[in-house]
C-alpha positions as CSV (number, residue, x, y, z in Angstrom):
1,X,0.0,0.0,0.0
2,X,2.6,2.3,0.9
3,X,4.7,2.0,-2.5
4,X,1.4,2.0,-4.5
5,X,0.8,5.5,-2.3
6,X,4.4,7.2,-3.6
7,X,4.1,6.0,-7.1
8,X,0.9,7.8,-7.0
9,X,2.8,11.2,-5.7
10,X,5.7,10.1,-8.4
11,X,3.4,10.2,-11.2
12,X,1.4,13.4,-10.3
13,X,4.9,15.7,-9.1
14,X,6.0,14.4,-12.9
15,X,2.8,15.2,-14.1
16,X,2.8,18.5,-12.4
17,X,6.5,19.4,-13.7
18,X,5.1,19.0,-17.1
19,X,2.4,21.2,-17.3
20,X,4.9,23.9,-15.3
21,X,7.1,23.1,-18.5
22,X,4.3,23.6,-21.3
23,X,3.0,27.0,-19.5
24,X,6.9,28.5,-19.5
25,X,7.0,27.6,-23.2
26,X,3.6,29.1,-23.7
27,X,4.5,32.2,-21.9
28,X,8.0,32.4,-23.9
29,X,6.5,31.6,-27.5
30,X,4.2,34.6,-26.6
31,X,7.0,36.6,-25.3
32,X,9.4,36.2,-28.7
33,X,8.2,39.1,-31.3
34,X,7.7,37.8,-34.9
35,X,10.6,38.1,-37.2
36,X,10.4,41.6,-39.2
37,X,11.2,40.8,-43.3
38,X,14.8,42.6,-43.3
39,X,15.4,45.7,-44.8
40,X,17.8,46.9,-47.1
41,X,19.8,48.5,-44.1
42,X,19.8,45.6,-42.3
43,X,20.9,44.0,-45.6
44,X,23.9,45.9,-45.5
45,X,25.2,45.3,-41.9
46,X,24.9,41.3,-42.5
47,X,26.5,42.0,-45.9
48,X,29.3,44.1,-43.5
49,X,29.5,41.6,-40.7
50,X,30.3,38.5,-43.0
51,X,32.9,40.6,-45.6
52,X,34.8,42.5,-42.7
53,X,35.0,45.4,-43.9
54,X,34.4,47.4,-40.9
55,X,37.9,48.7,-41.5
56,X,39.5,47.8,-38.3
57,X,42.2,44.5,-38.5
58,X,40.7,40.9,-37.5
59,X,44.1,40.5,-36.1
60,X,43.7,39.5,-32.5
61,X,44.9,42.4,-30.3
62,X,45.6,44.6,-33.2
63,X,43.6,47.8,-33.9
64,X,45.3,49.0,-36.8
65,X,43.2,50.5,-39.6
66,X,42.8,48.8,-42.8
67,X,42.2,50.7,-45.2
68,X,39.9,49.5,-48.3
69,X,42.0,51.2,-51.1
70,X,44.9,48.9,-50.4
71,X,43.8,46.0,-53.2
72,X,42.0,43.1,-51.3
73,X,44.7,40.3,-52.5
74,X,46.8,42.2,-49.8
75,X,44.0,42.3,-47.6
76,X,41.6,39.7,-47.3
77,X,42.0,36.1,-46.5
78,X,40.8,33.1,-48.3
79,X,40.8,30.7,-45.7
80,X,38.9,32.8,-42.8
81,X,37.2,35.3,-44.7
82,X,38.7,38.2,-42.8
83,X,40.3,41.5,-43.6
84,X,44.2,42.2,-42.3
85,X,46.5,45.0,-42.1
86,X,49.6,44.7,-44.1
87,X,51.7,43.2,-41.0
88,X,49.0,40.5,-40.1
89,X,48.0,39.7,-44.3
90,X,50.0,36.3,-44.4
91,X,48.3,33.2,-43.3
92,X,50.9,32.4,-40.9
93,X,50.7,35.6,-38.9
94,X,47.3,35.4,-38.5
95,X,46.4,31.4,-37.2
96,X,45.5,30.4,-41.1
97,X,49.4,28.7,-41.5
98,X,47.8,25.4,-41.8
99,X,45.3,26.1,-44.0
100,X,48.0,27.8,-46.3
101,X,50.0,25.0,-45.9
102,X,47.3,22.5,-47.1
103,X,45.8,24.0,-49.8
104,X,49.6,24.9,-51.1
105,X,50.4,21.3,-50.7
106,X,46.9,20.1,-52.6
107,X,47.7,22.5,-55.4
108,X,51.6,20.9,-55.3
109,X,50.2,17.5,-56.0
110,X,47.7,18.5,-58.9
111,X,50.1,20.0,-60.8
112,X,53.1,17.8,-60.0
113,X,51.0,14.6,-61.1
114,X,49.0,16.3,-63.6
115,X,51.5,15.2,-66.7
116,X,51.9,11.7,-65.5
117,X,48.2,10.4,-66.3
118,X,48.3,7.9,-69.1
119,X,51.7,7.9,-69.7
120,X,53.1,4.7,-68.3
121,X,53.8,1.9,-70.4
122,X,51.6,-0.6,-71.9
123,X,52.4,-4.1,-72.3
């Protein structure tokens, strides 16, 4: 009797913990405000925000300004998608060395076995 009498209180705390739960989420899903369609100004700060161009260095502790007439081959990186000053524009000086290193090393390899396709001999 006693056992049947605490899976009774089991079932209904659990029972009661879920209802709590559904009434936060209610209350929350109420609380979030429907998304707004963008506009063309917010547009333009996502477009900012994922290019970098905000015209500071994406250097870590360095505040240096770059500036966007200096051609982007000197400025942005391929592998993080970040603008750098001119001392932080190689890979290695800016945590990308391994990613430079790869994709050098995959390039290497395409052209350094591109001539040897179909020439080996045939019996």
């Amino acid at each position: 009797a006693e056992r049947e009498r605490q899976r009774k209180e089991e079932l209904q705390r659990i029972e009661a913990e879920k209802k709590a739960l559904k009434a936060q989420a209610k209350r929350e899903k109420k609380t979030t405000k429907p998304k707004q369609p963008a506009t063309e100004e917010d547009i333009d700060d996502i477009l900012l925000e994922f290019v970098g161009t905000d015209g500071v260095c994406s250097g870590l502790a360095c505040k240096a300004e770059v500036k966007m007439s200096t051609p982007e081959t000197l400025r942005f990186c391929k592998f993080c998608n970040k603008n750098y000053c001119l001392k932080h524009k190689t890979p290695e000086d800016h945590g990308c060395g391994s990613a430079a290193q790869r994709h050098a090393r995959a390039a290497w390899l395409e052209v350094s076995t591109a001539g040897q396709r179909g020439q080996g001999l045939v019996n």
